[in-house]
N, CA and C atoms of all chains as a GROMACS GRO file, in nm:
protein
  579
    1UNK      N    1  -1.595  -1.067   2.883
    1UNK     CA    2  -1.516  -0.968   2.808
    1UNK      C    3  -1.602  -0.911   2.696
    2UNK      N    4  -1.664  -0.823   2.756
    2UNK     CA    5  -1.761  -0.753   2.643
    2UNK      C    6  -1.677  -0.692   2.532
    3UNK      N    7  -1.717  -0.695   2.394
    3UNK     CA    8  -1.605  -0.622   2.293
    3UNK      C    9  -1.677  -0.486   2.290
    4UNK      N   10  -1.583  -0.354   2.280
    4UNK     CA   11  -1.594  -0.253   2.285
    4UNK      C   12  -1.522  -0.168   2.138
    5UNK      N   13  -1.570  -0.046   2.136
    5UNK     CA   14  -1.534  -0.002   1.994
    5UNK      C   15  -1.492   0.123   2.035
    6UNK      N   16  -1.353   0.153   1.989
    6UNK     CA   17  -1.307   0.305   2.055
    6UNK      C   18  -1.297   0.376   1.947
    7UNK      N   19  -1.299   0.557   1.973
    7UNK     CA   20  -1.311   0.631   1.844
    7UNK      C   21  -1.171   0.694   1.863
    8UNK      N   22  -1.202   0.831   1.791
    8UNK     CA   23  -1.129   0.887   1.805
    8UNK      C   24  -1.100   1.022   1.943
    9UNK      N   25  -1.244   0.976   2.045
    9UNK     CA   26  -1.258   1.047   2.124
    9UNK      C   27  -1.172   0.954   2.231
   10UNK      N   28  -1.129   0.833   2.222
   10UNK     CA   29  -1.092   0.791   2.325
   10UNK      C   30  -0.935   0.762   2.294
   11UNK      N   31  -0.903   0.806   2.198
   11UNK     CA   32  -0.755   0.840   2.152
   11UNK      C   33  -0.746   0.956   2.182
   12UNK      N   34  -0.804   1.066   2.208
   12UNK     CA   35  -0.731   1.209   2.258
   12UNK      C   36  -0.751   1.148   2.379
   13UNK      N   37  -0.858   1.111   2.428
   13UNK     CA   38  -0.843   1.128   2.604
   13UNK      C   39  -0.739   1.054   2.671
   14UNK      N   40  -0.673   0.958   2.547
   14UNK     CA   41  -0.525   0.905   2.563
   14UNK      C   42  -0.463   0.988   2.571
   15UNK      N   43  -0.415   1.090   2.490
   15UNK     CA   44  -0.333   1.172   2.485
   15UNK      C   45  -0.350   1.221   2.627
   16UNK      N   46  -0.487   1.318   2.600
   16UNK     CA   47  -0.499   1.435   2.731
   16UNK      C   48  -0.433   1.361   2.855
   17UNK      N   49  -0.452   1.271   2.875
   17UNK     CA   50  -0.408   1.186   2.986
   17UNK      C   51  -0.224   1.173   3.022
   18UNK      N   52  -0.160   1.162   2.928
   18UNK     CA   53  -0.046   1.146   2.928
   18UNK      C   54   0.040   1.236   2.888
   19UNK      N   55  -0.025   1.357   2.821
   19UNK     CA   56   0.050   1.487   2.788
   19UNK      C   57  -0.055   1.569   2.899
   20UNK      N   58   0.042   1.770   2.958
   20UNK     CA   59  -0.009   1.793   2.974
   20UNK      C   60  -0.127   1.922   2.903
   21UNK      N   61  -0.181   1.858   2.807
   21UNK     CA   62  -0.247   1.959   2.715
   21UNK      C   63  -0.393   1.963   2.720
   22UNK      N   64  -0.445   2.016   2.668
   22UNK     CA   65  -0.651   2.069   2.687
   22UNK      C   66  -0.695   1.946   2.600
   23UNK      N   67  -0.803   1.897   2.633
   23UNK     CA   68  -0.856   1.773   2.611
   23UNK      C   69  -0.876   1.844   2.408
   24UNK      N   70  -0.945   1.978   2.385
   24UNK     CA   71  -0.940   2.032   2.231
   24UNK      C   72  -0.818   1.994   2.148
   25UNK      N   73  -0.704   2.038   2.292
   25UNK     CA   74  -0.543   2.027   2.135
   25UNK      C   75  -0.507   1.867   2.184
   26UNK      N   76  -0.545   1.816   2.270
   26UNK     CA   77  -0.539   1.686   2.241
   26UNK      C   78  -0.587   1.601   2.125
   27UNK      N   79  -0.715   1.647   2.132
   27UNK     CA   80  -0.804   1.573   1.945
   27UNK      C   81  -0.756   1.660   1.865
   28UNK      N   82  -0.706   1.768   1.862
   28UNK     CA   83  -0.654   1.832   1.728
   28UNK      C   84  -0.531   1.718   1.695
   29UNK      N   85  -0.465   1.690   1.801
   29UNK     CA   86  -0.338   1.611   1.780
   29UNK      C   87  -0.371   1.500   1.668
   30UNK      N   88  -0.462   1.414   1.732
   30UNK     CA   89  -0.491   1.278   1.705
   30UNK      C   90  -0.532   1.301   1.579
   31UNK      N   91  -0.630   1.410   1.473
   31UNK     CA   92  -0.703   1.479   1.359
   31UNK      C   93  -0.540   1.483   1.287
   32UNK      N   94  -0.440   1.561   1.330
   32UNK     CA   95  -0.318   1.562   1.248
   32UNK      C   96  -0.282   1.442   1.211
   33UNK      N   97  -0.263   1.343   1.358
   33UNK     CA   98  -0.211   1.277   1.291
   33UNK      C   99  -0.246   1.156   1.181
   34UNK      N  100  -0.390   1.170   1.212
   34UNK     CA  101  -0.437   1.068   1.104
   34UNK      C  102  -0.439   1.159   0.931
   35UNK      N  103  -0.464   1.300   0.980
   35UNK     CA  104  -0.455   1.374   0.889
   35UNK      C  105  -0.286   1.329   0.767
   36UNK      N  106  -0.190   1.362   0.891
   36UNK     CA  107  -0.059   1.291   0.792
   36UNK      C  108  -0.075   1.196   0.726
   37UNK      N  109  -0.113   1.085   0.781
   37UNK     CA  110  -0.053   0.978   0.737
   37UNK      C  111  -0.214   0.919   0.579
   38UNK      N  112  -0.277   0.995   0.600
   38UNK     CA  113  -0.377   0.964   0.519
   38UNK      C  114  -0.341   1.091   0.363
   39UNK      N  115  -0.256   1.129   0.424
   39UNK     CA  116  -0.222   1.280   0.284
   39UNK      C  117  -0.100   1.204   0.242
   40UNK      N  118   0.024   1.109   0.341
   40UNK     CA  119   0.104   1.024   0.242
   40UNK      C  120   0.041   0.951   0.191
   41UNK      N  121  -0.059   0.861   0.182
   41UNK     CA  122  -0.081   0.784   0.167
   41UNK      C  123  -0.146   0.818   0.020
   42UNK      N  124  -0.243   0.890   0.024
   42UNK     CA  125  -0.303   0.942  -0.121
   42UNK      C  126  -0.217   0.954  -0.178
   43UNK      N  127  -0.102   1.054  -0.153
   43UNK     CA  128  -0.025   1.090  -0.253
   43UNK      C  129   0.087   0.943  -0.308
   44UNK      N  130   0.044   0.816  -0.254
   44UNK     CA  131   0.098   0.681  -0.352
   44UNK      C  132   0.213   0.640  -0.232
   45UNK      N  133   0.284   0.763  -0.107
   45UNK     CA  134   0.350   0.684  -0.024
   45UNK      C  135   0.317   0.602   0.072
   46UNK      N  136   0.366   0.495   0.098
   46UNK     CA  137   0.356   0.362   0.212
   46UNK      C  138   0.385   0.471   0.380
   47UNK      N  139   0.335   0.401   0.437
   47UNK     CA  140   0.316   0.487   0.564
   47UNK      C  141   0.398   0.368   0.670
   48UNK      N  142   0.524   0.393   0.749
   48UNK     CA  143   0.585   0.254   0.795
   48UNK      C  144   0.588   0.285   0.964
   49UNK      N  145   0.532   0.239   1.066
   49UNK     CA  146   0.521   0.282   1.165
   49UNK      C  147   0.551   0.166   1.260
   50UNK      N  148   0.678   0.201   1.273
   50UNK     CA  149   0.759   0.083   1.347
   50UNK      C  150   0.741   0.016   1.438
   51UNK      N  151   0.715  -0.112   1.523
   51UNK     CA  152   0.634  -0.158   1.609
   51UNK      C  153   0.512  -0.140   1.609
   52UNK      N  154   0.447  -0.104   1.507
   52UNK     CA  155   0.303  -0.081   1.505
   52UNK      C  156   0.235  -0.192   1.368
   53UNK      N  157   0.276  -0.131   1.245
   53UNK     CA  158   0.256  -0.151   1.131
   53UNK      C  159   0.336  -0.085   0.994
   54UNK      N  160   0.253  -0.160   0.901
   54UNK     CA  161   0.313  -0.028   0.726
   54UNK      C  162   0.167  -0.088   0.666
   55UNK      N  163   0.147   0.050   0.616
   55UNK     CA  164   0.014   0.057   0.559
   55UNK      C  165   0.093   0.090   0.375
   56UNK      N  166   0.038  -0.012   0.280
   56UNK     CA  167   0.068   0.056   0.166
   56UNK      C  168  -0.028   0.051   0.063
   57UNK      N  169   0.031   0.138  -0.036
   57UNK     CA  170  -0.092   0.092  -0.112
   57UNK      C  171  -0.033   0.059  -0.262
   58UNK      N  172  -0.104  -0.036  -0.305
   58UNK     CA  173  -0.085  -0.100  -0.412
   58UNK      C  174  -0.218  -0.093  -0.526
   59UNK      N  175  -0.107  -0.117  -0.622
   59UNK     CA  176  -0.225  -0.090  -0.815
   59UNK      C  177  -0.282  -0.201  -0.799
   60UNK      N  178  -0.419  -0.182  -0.852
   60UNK     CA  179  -0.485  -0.362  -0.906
   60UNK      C  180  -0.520  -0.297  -1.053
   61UNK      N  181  -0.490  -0.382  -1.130
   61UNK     CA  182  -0.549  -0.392  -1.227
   61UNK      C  183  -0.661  -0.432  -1.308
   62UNK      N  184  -0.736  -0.336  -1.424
   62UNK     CA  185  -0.851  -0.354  -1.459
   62UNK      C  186  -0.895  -0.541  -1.477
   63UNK      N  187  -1.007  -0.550  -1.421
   63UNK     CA  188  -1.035  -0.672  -1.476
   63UNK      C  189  -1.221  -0.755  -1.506
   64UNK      N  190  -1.276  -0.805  -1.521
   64UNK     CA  191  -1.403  -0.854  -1.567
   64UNK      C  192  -1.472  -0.873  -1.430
   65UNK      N  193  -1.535  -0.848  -1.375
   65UNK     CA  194  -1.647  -0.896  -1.234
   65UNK      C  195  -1.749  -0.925  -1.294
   66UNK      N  196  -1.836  -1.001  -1.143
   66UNK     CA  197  -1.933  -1.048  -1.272
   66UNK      C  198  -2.085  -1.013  -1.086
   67UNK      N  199  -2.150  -0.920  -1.165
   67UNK     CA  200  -2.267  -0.930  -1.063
   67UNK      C  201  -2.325  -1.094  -1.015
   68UNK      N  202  -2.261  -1.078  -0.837
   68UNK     CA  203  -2.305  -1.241  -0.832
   68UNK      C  204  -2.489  -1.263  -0.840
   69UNK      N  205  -2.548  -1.204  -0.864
   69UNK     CA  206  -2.690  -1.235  -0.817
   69UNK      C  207  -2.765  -1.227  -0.953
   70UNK      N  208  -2.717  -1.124  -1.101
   70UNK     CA  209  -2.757  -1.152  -1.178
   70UNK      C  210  -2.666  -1.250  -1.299
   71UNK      N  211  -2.569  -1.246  -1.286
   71UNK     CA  212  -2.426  -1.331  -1.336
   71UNK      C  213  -2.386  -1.228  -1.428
   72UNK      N  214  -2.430  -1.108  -1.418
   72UNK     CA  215  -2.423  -1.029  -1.584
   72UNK      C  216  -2.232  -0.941  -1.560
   73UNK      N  217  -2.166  -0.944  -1.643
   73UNK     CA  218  -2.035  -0.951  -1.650
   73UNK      C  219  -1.992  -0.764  -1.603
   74UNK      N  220  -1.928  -0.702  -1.585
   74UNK     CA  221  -1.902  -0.560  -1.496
   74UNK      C  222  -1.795  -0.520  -1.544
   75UNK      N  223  -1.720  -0.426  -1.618
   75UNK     CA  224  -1.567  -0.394  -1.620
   75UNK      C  225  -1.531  -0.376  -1.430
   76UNK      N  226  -1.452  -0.357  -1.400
   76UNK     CA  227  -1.385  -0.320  -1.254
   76UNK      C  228  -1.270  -0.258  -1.305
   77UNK      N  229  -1.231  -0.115  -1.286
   77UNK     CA  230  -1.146  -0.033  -1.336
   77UNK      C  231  -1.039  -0.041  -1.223
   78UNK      N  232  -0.936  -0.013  -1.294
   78UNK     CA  233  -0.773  -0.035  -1.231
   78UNK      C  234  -0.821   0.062  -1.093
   79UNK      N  235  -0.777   0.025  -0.968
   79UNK     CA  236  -0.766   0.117  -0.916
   79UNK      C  237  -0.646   0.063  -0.808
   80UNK      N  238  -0.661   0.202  -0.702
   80UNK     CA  239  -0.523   0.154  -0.545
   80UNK      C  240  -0.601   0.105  -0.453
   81UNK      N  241  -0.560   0.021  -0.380
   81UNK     CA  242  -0.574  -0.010  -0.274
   81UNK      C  243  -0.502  -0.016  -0.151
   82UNK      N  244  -0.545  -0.012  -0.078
   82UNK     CA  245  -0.472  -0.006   0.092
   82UNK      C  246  -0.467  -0.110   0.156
   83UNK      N  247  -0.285  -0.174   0.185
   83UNK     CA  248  -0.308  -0.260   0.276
   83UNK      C  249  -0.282  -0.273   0.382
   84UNK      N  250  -0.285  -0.313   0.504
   84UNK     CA  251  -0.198  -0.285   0.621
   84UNK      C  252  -0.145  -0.415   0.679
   85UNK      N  253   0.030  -0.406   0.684
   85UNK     CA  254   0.035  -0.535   0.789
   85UNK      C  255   0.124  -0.534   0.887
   86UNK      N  256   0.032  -0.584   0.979
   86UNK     CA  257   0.079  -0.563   1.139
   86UNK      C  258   0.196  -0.588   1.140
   87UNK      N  259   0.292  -0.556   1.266
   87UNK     CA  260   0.426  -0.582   1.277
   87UNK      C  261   0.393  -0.713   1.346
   88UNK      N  262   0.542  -0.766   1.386
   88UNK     CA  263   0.558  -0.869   1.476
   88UNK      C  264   0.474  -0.838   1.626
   89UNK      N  265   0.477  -0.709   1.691
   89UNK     CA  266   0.452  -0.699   1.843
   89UNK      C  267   0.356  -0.699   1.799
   90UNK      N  268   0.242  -0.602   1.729
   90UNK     CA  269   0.108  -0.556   1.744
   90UNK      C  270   0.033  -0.742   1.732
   91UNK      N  271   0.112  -0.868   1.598
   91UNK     CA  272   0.034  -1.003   1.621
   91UNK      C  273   0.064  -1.068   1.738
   92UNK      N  274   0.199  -1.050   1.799
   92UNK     CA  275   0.214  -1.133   1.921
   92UNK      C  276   0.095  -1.068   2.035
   93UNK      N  277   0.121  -0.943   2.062
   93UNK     CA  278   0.034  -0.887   2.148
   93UNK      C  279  -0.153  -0.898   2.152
   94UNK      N  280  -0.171  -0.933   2.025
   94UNK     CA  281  -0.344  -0.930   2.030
   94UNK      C  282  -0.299  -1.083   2.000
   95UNK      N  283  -0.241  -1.166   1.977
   95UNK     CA  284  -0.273  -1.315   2.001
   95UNK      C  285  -0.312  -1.362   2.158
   96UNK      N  286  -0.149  -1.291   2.258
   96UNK     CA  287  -0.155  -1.312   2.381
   96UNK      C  288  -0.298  -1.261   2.435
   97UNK      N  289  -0.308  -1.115   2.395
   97UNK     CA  290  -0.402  -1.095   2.482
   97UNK      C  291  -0.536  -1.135   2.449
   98UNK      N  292  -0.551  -1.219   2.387
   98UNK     CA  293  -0.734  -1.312   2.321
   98UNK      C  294  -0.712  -1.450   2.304
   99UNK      N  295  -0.637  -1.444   2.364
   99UNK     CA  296  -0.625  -1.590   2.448
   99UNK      C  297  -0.706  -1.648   2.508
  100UNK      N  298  -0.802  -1.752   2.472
  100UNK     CA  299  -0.860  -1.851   2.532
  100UNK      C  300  -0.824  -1.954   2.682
  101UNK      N  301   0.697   0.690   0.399
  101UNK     CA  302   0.655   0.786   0.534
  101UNK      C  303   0.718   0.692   0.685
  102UNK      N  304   0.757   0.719   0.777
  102UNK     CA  305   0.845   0.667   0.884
  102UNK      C  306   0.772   0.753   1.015
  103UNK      N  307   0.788   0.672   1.079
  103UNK     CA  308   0.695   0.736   1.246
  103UNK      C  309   0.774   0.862   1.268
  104UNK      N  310   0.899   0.866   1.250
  104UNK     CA  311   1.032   0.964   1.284
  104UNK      C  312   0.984   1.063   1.241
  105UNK      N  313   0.905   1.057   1.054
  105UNK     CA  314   0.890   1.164   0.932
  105UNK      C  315   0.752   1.245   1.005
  106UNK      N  316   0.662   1.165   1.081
  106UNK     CA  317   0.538   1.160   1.078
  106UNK      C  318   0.560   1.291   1.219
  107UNK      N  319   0.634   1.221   1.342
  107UNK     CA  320   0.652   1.306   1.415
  107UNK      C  321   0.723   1.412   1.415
  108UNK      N  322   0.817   1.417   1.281
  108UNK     CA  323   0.876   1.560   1.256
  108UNK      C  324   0.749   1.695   1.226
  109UNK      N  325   0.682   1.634   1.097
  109UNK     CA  326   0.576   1.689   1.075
  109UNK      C  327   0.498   1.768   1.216
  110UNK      N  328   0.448   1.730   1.276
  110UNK     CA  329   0.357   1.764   1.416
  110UNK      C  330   0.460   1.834   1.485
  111UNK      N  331   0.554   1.794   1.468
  111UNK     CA  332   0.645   1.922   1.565
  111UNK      C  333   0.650   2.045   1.506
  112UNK      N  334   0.666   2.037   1.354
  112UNK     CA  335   0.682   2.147   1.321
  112UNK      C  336   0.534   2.248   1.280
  113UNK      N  337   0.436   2.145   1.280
  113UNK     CA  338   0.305   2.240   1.304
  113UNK      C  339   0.298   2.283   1.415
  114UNK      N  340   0.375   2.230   1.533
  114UNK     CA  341   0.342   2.297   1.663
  114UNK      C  342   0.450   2.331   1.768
  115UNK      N  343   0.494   2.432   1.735
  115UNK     CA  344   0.614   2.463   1.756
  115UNK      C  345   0.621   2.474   1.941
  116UNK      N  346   0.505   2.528   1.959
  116UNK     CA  347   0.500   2.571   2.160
  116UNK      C  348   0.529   2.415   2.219
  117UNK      N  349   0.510   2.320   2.154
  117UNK     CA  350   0.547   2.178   2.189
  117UNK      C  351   0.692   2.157   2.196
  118UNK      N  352   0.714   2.077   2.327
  118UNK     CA  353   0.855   2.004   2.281
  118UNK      C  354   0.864   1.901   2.264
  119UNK      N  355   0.941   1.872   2.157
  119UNK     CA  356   0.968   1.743   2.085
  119UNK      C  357   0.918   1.576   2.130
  120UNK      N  358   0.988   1.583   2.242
  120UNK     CA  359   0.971   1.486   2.331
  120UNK      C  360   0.824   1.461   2.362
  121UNK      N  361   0.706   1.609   2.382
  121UNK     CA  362   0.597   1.548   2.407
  121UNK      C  363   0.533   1.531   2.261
  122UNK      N  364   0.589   1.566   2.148
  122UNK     CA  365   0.536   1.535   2.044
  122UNK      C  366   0.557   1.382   2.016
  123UNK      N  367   0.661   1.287   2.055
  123UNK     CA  368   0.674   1.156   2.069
  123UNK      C  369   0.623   1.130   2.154
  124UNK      N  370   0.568   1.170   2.265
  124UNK     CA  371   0.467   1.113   2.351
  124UNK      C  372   0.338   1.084   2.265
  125UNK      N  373   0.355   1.193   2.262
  125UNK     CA  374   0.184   1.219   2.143
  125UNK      C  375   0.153   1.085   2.090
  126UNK      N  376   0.262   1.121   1.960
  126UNK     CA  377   0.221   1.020   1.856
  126UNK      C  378   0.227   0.847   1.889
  127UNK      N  379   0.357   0.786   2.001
  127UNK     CA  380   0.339   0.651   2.058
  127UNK      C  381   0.228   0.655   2.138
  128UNK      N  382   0.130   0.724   2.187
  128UNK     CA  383   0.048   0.704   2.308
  128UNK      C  384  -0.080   0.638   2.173
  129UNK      N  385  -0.070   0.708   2.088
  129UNK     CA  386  -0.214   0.718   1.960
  129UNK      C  387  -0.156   0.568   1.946
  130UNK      N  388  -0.062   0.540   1.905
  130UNK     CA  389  -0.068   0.398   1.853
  130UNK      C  390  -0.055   0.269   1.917
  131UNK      N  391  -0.011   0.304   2.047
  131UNK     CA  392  -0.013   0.247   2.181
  131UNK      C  393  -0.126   0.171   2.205
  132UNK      N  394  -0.186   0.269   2.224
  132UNK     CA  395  -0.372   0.301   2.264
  132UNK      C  396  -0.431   0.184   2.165
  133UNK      N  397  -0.414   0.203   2.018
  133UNK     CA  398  -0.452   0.131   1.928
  133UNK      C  399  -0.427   0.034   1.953
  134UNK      N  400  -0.276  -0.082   2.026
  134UNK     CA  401  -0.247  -0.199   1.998
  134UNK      C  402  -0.279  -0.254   2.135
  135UNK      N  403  -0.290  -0.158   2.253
  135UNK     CA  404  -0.401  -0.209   2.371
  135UNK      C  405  -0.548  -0.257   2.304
  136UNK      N  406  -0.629  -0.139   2.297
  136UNK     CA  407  -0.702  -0.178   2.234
  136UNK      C  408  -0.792  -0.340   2.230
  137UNK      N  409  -0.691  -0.344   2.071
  137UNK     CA  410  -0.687  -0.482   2.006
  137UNK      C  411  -0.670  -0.610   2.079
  138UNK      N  412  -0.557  -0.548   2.174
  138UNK     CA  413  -0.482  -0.675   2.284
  138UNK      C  414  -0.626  -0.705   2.373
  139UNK      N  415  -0.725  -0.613   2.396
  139UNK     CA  416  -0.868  -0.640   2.465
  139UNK      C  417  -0.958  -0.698   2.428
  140UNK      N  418  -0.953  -0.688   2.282
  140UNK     CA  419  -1.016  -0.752   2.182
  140UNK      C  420  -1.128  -0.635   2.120
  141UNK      N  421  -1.065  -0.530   2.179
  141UNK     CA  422  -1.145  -0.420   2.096
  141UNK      C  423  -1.138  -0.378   2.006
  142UNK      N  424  -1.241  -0.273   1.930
  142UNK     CA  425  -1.211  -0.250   1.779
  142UNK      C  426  -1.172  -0.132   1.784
  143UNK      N  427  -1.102  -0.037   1.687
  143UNK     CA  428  -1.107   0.090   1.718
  143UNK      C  429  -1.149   0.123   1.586
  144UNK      N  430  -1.243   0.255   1.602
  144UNK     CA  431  -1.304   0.237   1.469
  144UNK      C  432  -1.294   0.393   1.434
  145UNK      N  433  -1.185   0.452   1.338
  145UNK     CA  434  -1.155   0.609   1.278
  145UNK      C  435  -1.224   0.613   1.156
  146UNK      N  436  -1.347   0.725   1.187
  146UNK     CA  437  -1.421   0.731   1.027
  146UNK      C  438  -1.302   0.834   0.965
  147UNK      N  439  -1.335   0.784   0.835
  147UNK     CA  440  -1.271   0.851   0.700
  147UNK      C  441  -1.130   0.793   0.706
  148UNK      N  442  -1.054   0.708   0.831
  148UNK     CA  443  -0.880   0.648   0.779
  148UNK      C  444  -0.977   0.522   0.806
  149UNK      N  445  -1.025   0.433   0.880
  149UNK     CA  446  -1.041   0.302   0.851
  149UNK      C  447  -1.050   0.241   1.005
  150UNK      N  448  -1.071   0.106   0.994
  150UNK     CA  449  -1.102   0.043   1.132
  150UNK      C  450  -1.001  -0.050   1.158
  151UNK      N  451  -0.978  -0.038   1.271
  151UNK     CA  452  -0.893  -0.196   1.320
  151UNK      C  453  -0.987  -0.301   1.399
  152UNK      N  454  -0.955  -0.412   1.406
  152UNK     CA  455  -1.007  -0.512   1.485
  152UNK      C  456  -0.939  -0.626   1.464
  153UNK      N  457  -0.998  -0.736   1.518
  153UNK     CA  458  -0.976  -0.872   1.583
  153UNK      C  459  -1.016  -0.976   1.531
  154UNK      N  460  -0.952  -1.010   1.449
  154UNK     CA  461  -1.046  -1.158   1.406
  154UNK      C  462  -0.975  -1.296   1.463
  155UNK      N  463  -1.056  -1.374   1.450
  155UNK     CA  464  -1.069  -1.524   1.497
  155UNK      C  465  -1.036  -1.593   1.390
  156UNK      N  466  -0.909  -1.658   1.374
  156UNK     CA  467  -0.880  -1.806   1.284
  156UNK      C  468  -0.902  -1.927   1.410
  157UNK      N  469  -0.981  -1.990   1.302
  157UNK     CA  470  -1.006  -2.171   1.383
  157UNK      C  471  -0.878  -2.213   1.371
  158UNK      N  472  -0.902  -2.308   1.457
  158UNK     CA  473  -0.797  -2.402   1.449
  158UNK      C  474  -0.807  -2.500   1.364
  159UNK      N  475  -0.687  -2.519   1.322
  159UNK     CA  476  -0.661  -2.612   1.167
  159UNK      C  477  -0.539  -2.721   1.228
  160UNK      N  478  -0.597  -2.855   1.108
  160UNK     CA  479  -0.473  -2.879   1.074
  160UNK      C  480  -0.396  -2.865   0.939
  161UNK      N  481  -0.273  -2.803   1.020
  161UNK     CA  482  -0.174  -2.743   0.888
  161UNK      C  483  -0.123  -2.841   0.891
  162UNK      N  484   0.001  -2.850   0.799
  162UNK     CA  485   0.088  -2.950   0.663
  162UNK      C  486   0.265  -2.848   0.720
  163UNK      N  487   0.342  -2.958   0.749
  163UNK     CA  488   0.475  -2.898   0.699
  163UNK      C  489   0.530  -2.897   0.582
  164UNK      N  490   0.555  -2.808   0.506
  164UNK     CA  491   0.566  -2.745   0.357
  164UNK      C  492   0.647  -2.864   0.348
  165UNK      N  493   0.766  -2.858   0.445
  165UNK     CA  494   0.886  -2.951   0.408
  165UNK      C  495   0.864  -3.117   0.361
  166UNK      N  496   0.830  -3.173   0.459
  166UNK     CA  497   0.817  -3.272   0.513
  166UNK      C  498   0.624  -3.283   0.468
  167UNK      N  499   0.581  -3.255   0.465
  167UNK     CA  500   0.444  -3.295   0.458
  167UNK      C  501   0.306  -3.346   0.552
  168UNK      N  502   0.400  -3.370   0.651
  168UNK     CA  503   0.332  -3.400   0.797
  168UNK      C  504   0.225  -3.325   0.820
  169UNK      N  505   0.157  -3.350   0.907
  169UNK     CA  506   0.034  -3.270   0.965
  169UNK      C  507   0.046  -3.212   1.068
  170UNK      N  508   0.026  -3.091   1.092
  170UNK     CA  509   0.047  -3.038   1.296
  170UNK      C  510  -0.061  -2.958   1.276
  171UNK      N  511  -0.098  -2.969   1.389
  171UNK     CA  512  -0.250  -2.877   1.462
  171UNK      C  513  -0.198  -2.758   1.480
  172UNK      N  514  -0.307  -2.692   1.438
  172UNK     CA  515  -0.274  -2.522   1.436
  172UNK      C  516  -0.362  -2.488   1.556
  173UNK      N  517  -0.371  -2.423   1.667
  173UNK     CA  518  -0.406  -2.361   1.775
  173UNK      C  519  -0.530  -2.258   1.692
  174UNK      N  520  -0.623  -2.217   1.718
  174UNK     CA  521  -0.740  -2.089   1.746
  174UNK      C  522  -0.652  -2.000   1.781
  175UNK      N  523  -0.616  -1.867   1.654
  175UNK     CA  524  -0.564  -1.761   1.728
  175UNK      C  525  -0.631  -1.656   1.666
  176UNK      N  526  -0.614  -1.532   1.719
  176UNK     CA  527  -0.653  -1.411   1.698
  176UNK      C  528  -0.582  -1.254   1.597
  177UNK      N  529  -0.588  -1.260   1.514
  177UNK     CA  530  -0.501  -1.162   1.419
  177UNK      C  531  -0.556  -1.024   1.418
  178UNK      N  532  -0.475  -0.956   1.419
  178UNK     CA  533  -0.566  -0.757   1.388
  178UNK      C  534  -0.581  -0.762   1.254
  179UNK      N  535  -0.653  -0.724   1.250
  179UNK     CA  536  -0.690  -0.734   1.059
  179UNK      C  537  -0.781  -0.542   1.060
  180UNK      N  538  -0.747  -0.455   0.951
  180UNK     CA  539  -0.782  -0.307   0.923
  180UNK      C  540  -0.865  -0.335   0.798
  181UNK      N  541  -0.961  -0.250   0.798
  181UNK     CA  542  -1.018  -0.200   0.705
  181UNK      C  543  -1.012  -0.065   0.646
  182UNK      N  544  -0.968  -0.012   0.551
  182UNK     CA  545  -0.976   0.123   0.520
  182UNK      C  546  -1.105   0.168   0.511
  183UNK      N  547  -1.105   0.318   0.528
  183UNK     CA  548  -1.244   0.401   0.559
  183UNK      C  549  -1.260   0.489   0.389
  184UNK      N  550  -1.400   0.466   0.396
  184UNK     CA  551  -1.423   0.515   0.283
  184UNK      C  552  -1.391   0.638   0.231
  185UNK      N  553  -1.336   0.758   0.332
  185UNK     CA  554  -1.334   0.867   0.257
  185UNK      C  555  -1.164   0.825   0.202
  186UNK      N  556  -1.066   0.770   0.311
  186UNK     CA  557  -0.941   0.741   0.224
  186UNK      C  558  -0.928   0.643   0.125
  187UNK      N  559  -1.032   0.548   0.084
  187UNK     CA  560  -1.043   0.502  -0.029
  187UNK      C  561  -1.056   0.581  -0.172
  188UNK      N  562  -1.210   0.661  -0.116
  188UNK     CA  563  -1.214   0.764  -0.223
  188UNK      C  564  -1.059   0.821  -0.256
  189UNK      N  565  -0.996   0.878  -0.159
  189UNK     CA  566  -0.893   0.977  -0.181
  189UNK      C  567  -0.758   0.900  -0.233
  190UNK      N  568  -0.760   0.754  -0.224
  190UNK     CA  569  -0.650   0.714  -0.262
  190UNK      C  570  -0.609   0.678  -0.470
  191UNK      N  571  -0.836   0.734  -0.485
  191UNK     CA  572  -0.821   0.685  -0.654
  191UNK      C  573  -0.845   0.840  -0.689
  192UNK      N  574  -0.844   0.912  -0.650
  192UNK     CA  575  -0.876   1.067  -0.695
  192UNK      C  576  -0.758   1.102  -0.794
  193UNK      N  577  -0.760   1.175  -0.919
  193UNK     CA  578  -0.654   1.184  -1.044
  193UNK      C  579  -0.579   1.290  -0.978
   0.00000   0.00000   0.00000
């Protein structure tokens, strides 16, 4: 089971495959839709995609880091972060299927 | 934001579409994604972020309750990384 890495070229050719549309407005599709959900997301809304996942994002607050290699101390400024967590199907499904 | 909100959106950018294949659309994209994973593949979208597969060993865990010990099985979790350009865009003022 060689591991393989898919883009976004092999998400339209999903599409093209299952709709009947031009392999172009197929990746335009797939460009929207990451396009959406990456324009809620900036703008501070949680993105909830049912049987799939919810991607949200959350404040961290400012705090002290410290360069591990010279020990010398760093502010780290407040910022958002993104988290995502799988639903129930998407962990049952990649447990089953990487199964030993 | 809601898959419902997400696929309203795309319909209404594309109106020569009908609805129905606009829900094709959008479950096939995320479909695709949780095959994928189920292969043990990665899928990797520059500028939203990557999905993949990681490996937890097997442990022995503790019942919170009771305190006992039970063996935890080797399993496999999807774990995402966000992509740097939506990082950038998520601290932009």
């Amino acid at each position: 089971m060689a591991e393989k890495t898919l883009t976004r070229m092999d998400l339209s050719e999903a599409v093209f495959r299952e709709v009947g549309l031009s392999r172009n407005e197929s990746a335009q599709l797939v460009e929207s839709v990451l396009g959406h959900m990456s324009d809620a997301l900036a703008s501070g809304d949680s993105v909830k995609i049912s049987s799939f996942g919810t991607f949200s994002v959350r404040s961290k607050s400012a705090r002290i880091g410290r360069n591990p290699k010279t020990g010398e101390e760093v502010p780290i400024h407040p910022r958002r972060v993104l988290t995502f967590r799988p639903s129930h199907l998407m962990k049952e499904r990649v447990a089953e299927g990487n199964k030993t | 934001m809601i898959r419902s909100e997400l696929i309203q959106k795309i319909a209404d950018e594309n109106p020569h579409l009908y609805q129905r294949d606009v829900e094709r659309i959008v479950n096939t994209i995320f479909e695709e994604i949780i095959s994928a994973m189920a292969r043990g593949d990665r899928v990797e979208l520059r500028g939203f972020g990557a999905f993949s597969v990681k490996k937890r060993d097997a442990r022995v865990g503790r019942n919170p309750r009771t305190g006992e010990s039970v063996p935890v099985e080797e399993k496999h979790v999807p774990f995402f990384k966000t992509g740097k350009l939506l990082r950038d865009r998520l601290n932009e003022e």
